[in-house]
N, C-alpha and C positions, 0 to 999 in steps of 0.2 A: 559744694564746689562752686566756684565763682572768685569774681572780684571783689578787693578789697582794697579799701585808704589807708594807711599809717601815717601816723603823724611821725614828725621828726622834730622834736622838739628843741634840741643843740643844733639844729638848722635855723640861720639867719635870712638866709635870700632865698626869693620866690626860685620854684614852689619849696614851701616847709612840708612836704608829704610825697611819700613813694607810692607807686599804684601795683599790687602785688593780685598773684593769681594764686590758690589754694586749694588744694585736691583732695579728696579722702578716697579716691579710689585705691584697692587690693593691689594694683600694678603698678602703681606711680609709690606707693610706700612700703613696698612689698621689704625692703632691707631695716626698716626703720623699726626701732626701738621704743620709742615714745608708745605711753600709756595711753593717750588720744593720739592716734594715728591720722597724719596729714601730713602734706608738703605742699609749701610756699614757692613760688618764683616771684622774683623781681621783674616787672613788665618793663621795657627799655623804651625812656622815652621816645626813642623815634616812633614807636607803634601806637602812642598814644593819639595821635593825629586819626590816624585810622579807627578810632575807640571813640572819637567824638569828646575826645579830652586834651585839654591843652594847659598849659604850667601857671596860667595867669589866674585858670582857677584859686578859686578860696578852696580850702577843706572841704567844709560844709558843700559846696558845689560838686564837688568830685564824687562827695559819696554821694550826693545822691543820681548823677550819674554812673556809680558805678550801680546803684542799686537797678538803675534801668535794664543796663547793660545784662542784670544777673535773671531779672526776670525775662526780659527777651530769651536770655539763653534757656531759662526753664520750660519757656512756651514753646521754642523750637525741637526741645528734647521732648518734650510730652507727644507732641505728633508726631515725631520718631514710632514714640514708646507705644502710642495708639495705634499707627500705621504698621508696624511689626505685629502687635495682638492681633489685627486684625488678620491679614497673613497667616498667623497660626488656627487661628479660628476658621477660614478658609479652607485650608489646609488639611485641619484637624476632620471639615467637617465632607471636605473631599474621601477623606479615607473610611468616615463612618459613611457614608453616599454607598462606597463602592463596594461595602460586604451588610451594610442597613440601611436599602432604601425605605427614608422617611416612610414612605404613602405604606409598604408592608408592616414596617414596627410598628405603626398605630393600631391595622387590623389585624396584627399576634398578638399586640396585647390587648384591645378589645374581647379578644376569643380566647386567651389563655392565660391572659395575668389577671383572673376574677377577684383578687381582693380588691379593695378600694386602694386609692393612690395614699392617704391618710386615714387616718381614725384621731380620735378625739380621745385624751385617757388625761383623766383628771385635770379637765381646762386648756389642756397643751395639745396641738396638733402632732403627729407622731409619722412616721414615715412607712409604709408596712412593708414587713417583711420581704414581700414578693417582690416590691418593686425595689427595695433596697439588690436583692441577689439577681434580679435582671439586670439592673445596671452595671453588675460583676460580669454576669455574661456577654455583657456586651462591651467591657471593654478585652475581654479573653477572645474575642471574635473577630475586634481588630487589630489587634496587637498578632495575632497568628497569619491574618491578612492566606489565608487558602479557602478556597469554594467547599460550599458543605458535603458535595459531592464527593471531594478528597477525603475527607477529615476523618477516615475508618483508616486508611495510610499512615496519616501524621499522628498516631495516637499520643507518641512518645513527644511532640512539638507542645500539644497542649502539656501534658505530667508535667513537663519542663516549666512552663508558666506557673502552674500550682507551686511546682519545687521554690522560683524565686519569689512568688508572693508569699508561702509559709503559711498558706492556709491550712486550715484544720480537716481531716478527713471529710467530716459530715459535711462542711463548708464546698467541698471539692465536689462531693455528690449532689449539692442542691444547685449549685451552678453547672455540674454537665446534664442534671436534668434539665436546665430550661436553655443548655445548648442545645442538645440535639429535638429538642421542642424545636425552635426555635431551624435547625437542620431541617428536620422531616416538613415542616409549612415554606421555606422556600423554594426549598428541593419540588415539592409537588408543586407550587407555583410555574415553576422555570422547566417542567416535564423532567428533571434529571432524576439520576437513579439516588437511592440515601440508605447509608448505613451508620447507625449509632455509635458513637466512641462511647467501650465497654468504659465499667468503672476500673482503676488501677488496683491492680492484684501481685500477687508477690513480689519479686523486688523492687514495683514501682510505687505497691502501697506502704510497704517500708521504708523507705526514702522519705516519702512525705509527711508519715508519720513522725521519722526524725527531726524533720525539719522543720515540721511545727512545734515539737515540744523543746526543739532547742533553740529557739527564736529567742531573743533578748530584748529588742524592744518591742513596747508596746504601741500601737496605732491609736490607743484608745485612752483617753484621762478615766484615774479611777471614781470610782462615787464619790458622793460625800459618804462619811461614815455616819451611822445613825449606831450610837451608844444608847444600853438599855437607860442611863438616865434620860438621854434625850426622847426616848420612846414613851418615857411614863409620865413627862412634860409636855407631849401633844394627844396621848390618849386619850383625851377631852375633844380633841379636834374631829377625829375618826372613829368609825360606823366599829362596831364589835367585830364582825369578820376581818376587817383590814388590820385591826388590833392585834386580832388574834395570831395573821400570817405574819406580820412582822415580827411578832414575838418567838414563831417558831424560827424565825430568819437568822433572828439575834441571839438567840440562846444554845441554836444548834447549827449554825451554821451553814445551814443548806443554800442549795440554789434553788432559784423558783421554781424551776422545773419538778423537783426532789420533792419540795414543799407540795406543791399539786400531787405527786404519785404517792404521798400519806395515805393519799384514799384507796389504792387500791396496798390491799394487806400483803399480797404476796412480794412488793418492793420494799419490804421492810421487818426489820426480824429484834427480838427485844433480848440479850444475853446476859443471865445473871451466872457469873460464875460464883464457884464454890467460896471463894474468898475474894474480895473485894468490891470495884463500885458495878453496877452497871452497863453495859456495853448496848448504843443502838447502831441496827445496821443497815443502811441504806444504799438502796440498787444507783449506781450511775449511769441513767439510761444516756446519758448528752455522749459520754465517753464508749464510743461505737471503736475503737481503734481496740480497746483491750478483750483478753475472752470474758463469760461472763462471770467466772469465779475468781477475777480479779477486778469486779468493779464494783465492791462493795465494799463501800468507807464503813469505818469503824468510828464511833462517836463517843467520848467515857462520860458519863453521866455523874459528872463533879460537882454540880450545885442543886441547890432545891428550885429554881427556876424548870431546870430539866426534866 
Protein backbone atom coordinates (compact mmCIF):
# COMPACT_ATOMS: atom_id res chain seq x y z
CA UNK A 1 0.00 0.00 0.00
CA UNK A 2 1.31 3.25 -0.93
CA UNK A 3 2.22 5.65 -3.49
CA UNK A 4 3.05 5.39 -6.90
CA UNK A 5 4.26 7.26 -10.44
CA UNK A 6 2.87 6.37 -13.89
CA UNK A 7 4.19 7.36 -16.68
CA UNK A 8 1.86 8.69 -19.32
CA UNK A 9 3.57 8.18 -22.26
CA UNK A 10 0.79 9.77 -25.14
CA UNK A 11 1.13 12.65 -22.66
CA UNK A 12 2.87 15.83 -24.41
CA UNK A 13 2.84 18.56 -21.65
CA UNK A 14 4.23 18.80 -18.21
CA UNK A 15 3.77 16.84 -16.01
CA UNK A 16 3.86 13.36 -18.39
CA UNK A 17 2.92 11.15 -15.12
CA UNK A 18 -0.11 10.73 -12.71
CA UNK A 19 0.60 10.16 -9.01
CA UNK A 20 -1.86 7.21 -7.94
CA UNK A 21 -2.44 5.66 -4.56
CA UNK A 22 -2.70 1.59 -4.34
CA UNK A 23 -4.22 -0.52 -1.65
CA UNK A 24 -4.30 -4.27 -1.02
CA UNK A 25 -6.29 -4.12 1.90
CA UNK A 26 -9.49 -7.02 2.31
CA UNK A 27 -11.91 -3.86 2.65
CA UNK A 28 -10.87 -1.60 -0.04
CA UNK A 29 -11.05 -4.78 -2.65
CA UNK A 30 -13.32 -6.61 -1.00
CA UNK A 31 -15.85 -6.81 -4.52
CA UNK A 32 -12.85 -7.28 -6.88
CA UNK A 33 -12.16 -10.01 -8.87
CA UNK A 34 -8.63 -9.73 -10.06
CA UNK A 35 -6.26 -12.69 -9.35
CA UNK A 36 -3.79 -10.10 -7.55
CA UNK A 37 -6.14 -8.14 -5.50
CA UNK A 38 -5.69 -4.31 -5.24
CA UNK A 39 -7.12 -1.02 -5.98
CA UNK A 40 -5.72 2.15 -7.43
CA UNK A 41 -6.83 5.77 -7.05
CA UNK A 42 -5.87 8.61 -8.95
CA UNK A 43 -4.50 11.31 -6.51
CA UNK A 44 -5.99 15.00 -7.71
CA UNK A 45 -3.53 17.30 -8.27
CA UNK A 46 -4.65 19.68 -6.02
CA UNK A 47 -3.44 17.37 -3.07
CA UNK A 48 -0.32 17.17 -4.52
CA UNK A 49 0.93 20.34 -3.03
CA UNK A 50 0.13 19.00 0.22
CA UNK A 51 2.35 15.68 -0.68
CA UNK A 52 5.39 17.95 -1.30
CA UNK A 53 4.91 17.28 -4.91
CA UNK A 54 4.41 19.65 -7.72
CA UNK A 55 3.87 19.13 -11.79
CA UNK A 56 7.31 20.61 -12.79
CA UNK A 57 8.73 17.62 -11.35
CA UNK A 58 10.66 15.04 -13.72
CA UNK A 59 9.54 11.51 -13.28
CA UNK A 60 12.47 10.31 -11.89
CA UNK A 61 11.88 13.05 -9.11
CA UNK A 62 8.41 12.26 -8.22
CA UNK A 63 9.09 8.72 -7.64
CA UNK A 64 11.52 9.18 -5.59
CA UNK A 65 9.32 11.40 -3.62
CA UNK A 66 6.87 9.40 -3.68
CA UNK A 67 9.14 6.64 -2.37
CA UNK A 68 9.68 9.10 0.71
CA UNK A 69 6.37 9.50 1.12
CA UNK A 70 5.68 5.50 1.32
CA UNK A 71 8.34 4.98 3.86
CA UNK A 72 7.25 7.87 6.15
CA UNK A 73 4.01 6.14 5.91
CA UNK A 74 5.58 2.66 6.82
CA UNK A 75 7.50 4.30 9.96
CA UNK A 76 4.20 5.89 11.17
CA UNK A 77 2.34 2.59 10.76
CA UNK A 78 5.03 0.55 12.50
CA UNK A 79 4.60 2.65 15.83
CA UNK A 80 0.98 2.31 15.31
CA UNK A 81 1.52 -1.48 15.04
CA UNK A 82 4.23 -1.48 18.08
CA UNK A 83 2.27 0.87 20.25
CA UNK A 84 -0.98 -1.42 19.88
CA UNK A 85 1.32 -4.71 20.76
CA UNK A 86 2.31 -2.96 23.31
CA UNK A 87 -1.16 -2.40 24.77
CA UNK A 88 -2.00 -5.93 24.25
CA UNK A 89 0.99 -7.12 26.04
CA UNK A 90 -0.06 -4.74 29.03
CA UNK A 91 -3.10 -5.89 28.86
CA UNK A 92 -2.51 -9.50 28.36
CA UNK A 93 -0.05 -9.22 31.16
CA UNK A 94 -2.69 -7.36 33.52
CA UNK A 95 -5.03 -10.21 33.33
CA UNK A 96 -2.26 -12.95 34.03
CA UNK A 97 -1.24 -10.26 37.21
CA UNK A 98 -4.68 -10.60 38.37
CA UNK A 99 -5.34 -14.67 38.64
CA UNK A 100 -0.80 -15.39 38.45
CA UNK A 101 0.99 -13.16 40.45
CA UNK A 102 4.48 -13.26 39.09
CA UNK A 103 6.41 -13.41 42.50
CA UNK A 104 3.84 -16.82 43.33
CA UNK A 105 4.34 -18.60 39.79
CA UNK A 106 7.87 -18.62 40.37
CA UNK A 107 7.75 -20.13 43.88
CA UNK A 108 4.96 -23.06 42.47
CA UNK A 109 7.08 -23.77 40.14
CA UNK A 110 10.13 -23.94 42.04
CA UNK A 111 8.29 -26.33 44.65
CA UNK A 112 6.06 -28.18 42.10
CA UNK A 113 7.21 -28.13 38.52
CA UNK A 114 10.46 -30.47 39.51
CA UNK A 115 11.43 -31.38 36.03
CA UNK A 116 13.99 -29.07 34.45
CA UNK A 117 12.69 -26.29 32.28
CA UNK A 118 14.63 -28.36 29.14
CA UNK A 119 16.69 -31.38 28.63
CA UNK A 120 19.13 -32.03 25.97
CA UNK A 121 18.01 -35.25 23.62
CA UNK A 122 20.21 -35.88 20.85
CA UNK A 123 22.21 -32.21 20.56
CA UNK A 124 18.63 -30.43 20.49
CA UNK A 125 17.26 -28.57 23.45
CA UNK A 126 13.68 -29.92 24.04
CA UNK A 127 10.92 -28.40 26.23
CA UNK A 128 9.71 -30.81 29.12
CA UNK A 129 6.77 -32.03 29.49
CA UNK A 130 5.74 -30.40 32.77
CA UNK A 131 6.47 -27.15 31.67
CA UNK A 132 4.92 -27.58 28.33
CA UNK A 133 1.24 -28.64 30.40
CA UNK A 134 1.84 -25.75 32.93
CA UNK A 135 1.70 -23.38 30.41
CA UNK A 136 -1.87 -25.01 29.37
CA UNK A 137 -2.80 -24.54 32.87
CA UNK A 138 -2.24 -21.41 32.89
CA UNK A 139 -3.68 -20.19 30.21
CA UNK A 140 -7.08 -22.35 31.39
CA UNK A 141 -6.71 -20.07 34.44
CA UNK A 142 -6.98 -17.07 32.67
CA UNK A 143 -9.18 -17.36 30.18
CA UNK A 144 -11.91 -18.69 33.23
CA UNK A 145 -10.79 -15.42 35.06
CA UNK A 146 -12.77 -17.04 38.76
CA UNK A 147 -10.83 -17.32 42.16
CA UNK A 148 -9.62 -20.69 43.13
CA UNK A 149 -11.74 -20.55 45.94
CA UNK A 150 -14.88 -20.79 43.40
CA UNK A 151 -13.67 -23.16 40.95
CA UNK A 152 -15.39 -26.40 42.92
CA UNK A 153 -18.80 -24.12 41.49
CA UNK A 154 -17.78 -23.50 38.01
CA UNK A 155 -16.74 -27.18 37.28
CA UNK A 156 -18.88 -27.11 34.07
CA UNK A 157 -16.94 -23.28 32.89
CA UNK A 158 -13.58 -25.15 32.86
CA UNK A 159 -15.22 -28.97 30.87
CA UNK A 160 -16.36 -26.12 28.68
CA UNK A 161 -12.85 -24.86 27.83
CA UNK A 162 -11.51 -28.52 27.49
CA UNK A 163 -14.80 -29.12 25.10
CA UNK A 164 -13.52 -25.98 22.77
CA UNK A 165 -9.91 -26.79 22.85
CA UNK A 166 -10.50 -30.68 21.93
CA UNK A 167 -8.23 -31.96 24.07
CA UNK A 168 -7.66 -35.42 24.77
CA UNK A 169 -8.91 -37.06 27.99
CA UNK A 170 -5.40 -37.81 29.59
CA UNK A 171 -4.47 -34.18 28.26
CA UNK A 172 -7.53 -32.90 30.36
CA UNK A 173 -6.42 -34.81 33.50
CA UNK A 174 -2.66 -33.70 33.43
CA UNK A 175 -3.66 -30.01 33.11
CA UNK A 176 -6.44 -30.14 36.02
CA UNK A 177 -3.80 -31.72 38.06
CA UNK A 178 -1.49 -28.83 37.94
CA UNK A 179 -4.83 -26.72 38.17
CA UNK A 180 -5.89 -27.51 41.28
CA UNK A 181 -1.90 -27.83 42.43
CA UNK A 182 -1.74 -24.80 41.50
CA UNK A 183 -5.55 -23.86 43.54
CA UNK A 184 -4.73 -25.58 46.88
CA UNK A 185 -0.86 -23.24 46.91
CA UNK A 186 -2.77 -20.08 46.44
CA UNK A 187 -5.72 -20.65 48.11
CA UNK A 188 -3.33 -21.44 51.46
CA UNK A 189 -1.42 -18.40 50.56
CA UNK A 190 -4.48 -16.02 50.52
CA UNK A 191 -6.02 -18.12 53.92
CA UNK A 192 -9.05 -19.03 51.57
CA UNK A 193 -10.86 -22.24 51.87
CA UNK A 194 -9.97 -24.82 48.38
CA UNK A 195 -11.80 -27.58 46.79
CA UNK A 196 -10.41 -29.46 43.82
CA UNK A 197 -12.40 -29.52 40.37
CA UNK A 198 -13.12 -33.40 40.26
CA UNK A 199 -12.15 -34.97 36.92
CA UNK A 200 -15.12 -35.08 34.24
CA UNK A 201 -17.35 -38.20 34.44
CA UNK A 202 -20.42 -39.17 32.66
CA UNK A 203 -21.81 -37.01 30.25
CA UNK A 204 -18.98 -34.55 30.64
CA UNK A 205 -16.33 -37.17 30.07
CA UNK A 206 -18.25 -38.24 27.01
CA UNK A 207 -18.49 -35.04 25.35
CA UNK A 208 -15.03 -34.58 25.47
CA UNK A 209 -14.20 -37.64 24.41
CA UNK A 210 -16.15 -36.87 21.29
CA UNK A 211 -14.68 -33.96 20.76
CA UNK A 212 -11.43 -34.88 20.66
CA UNK A 213 -11.61 -37.86 18.38
CA UNK A 214 -13.89 -35.86 16.09
CA UNK A 215 -11.50 -32.96 15.80
CA UNK A 216 -10.23 -32.39 12.00
CA UNK A 217 -7.51 -30.27 12.31
CA UNK A 218 -4.37 -30.90 13.43
CA UNK A 219 -2.18 -28.25 15.81
CA UNK A 220 0.71 -30.28 15.02
CA UNK A 221 3.07 -30.75 11.55
CA UNK A 222 3.40 -34.58 10.97
CA UNK A 223 7.13 -36.13 11.26
CA UNK A 224 9.23 -36.81 8.66
CA UNK A 225 8.59 -40.21 7.65
CA UNK A 226 11.59 -42.47 8.21
CA UNK A 227 11.00 -45.55 5.60
CA UNK A 228 12.76 -49.02 6.35
CA UNK A 229 15.09 -48.02 3.43
CA UNK A 230 15.98 -44.86 5.01
CA UNK A 231 16.54 -46.81 8.38
CA UNK A 232 19.08 -49.39 6.86
CA UNK A 233 20.96 -46.09 5.14
CA UNK A 234 21.77 -44.63 8.66
CA UNK A 235 22.17 -47.76 10.62
CA UNK A 236 25.85 -46.98 10.47
CA UNK A 237 25.21 -43.82 12.13
CA UNK A 238 23.37 -45.28 15.50
CA UNK A 239 24.27 -47.11 18.62
CA UNK A 240 22.39 -50.96 18.38
CA UNK A 241 19.59 -50.17 20.83
CA UNK A 242 18.33 -47.06 18.86
CA UNK A 243 18.69 -49.53 15.78
CA UNK A 244 16.86 -51.68 17.29
CA UNK A 245 13.74 -49.34 18.65
CA UNK A 246 13.36 -47.78 15.42
CA UNK A 247 13.21 -50.94 13.72
CA UNK A 248 10.41 -52.22 15.96
CA UNK A 249 8.85 -48.52 15.15
CA UNK A 250 8.89 -49.31 11.48
CA UNK A 251 7.88 -52.61 10.96
CA UNK A 252 5.25 -52.74 13.54
CA UNK A 253 3.98 -49.75 13.96
CA UNK A 254 3.85 -48.70 17.44
CA UNK A 255 4.16 -45.84 19.45
CA UNK A 256 6.88 -45.06 21.64
CA UNK A 257 5.20 -45.59 24.40
CA UNK A 258 3.95 -49.41 23.18
CA UNK A 259 7.63 -49.75 22.12
CA UNK A 260 8.88 -49.31 25.81
CA UNK A 261 5.82 -51.64 27.47
CA UNK A 262 7.57 -54.71 25.10
CA UNK A 263 9.20 -55.31 28.29
CA UNK A 264 6.67 -55.91 30.40
CA UNK A 265 4.98 -59.48 28.90
CA UNK A 266 1.73 -58.99 30.19
CA UNK A 267 1.05 -55.75 27.49
CA UNK A 268 1.47 -57.95 24.79
CA UNK A 269 0.12 -61.38 23.59
CA UNK A 270 1.52 -63.38 20.22
CA UNK A 271 -1.85 -65.15 18.26
CA UNK A 272 -1.31 -67.95 15.90
CA UNK A 273 -4.42 -68.93 14.62
CA UNK A 274 -5.26 -72.32 13.11
CA UNK A 275 -5.01 -71.00 9.54
CA UNK A 276 -3.16 -68.20 8.47
CA UNK A 277 -0.32 -65.36 9.33
CA UNK A 278 0.16 -64.32 12.83
CA UNK A 279 -1.43 -61.89 14.92
CA UNK A 280 0.54 -59.54 17.64
CA UNK A 281 -1.42 -57.85 20.34
CA UNK A 282 -0.66 -54.91 21.96
CA UNK A 283 -2.12 -53.08 25.15
CA UNK A 284 -2.82 -49.16 24.41
CA UNK A 285 -2.03 -47.79 27.50
CA UNK A 286 -2.00 -43.80 26.03
CA UNK A 287 -5.84 -44.66 25.11
CA UNK A 288 -7.27 -44.23 28.80
CA UNK A 289 -10.95 -43.14 27.24
CA UNK A 290 -11.72 -46.94 26.01
CA UNK A 291 -12.34 -50.12 28.59
CA UNK A 292 -9.57 -52.33 28.70
CA UNK A 293 -10.67 -54.98 26.34
CA UNK A 294 -10.92 -52.55 23.73
CA UNK A 295 -7.54 -51.34 23.67
CA UNK A 296 -5.64 -53.74 22.21
CA UNK A 297 -4.41 -53.34 18.50
CA UNK A 298 -4.19 -56.22 16.47
CA UNK A 299 -0.87 -56.29 14.26
CA UNK A 300 -0.81 -59.25 11.17
CA UNK A 301 2.53 -60.40 10.89
CA UNK A 302 2.98 -60.09 6.91
CA UNK A 303 6.61 -59.79 6.42
CA UNK A 304 9.73 -61.56 7.52
CA UNK A 305 11.06 -58.19 9.02
CA UNK A 306 8.10 -58.91 11.75
Amino acid sequence: MGYYVRALLWKKSVPNWKLQFVSYKSSDVLNSNAQKLKKEWDVDPDRWCSLGIHKLMTIEEAKVRAKQLNAQDYLKGQKERIKKLEMQDAELRKRYDSVLPEEFVAEFENRFIKTRDSETIAGKRKTSRARVTWKAAQKLIVVVQIDPSEWFYYNNEIYDYFFQKKYSLRYCHSILNLVNRWGYYISRKLAKPFMAVVRPRGYERQRLIEAYYGKTESGRRPSAQLTPEHLMDISNKINQPGFNWLFLSVWLGLRPQEIDNLHDKSLWKLEVPIQGRKILWVFQTKIIALPPEDRWKPIPMLFDEQ
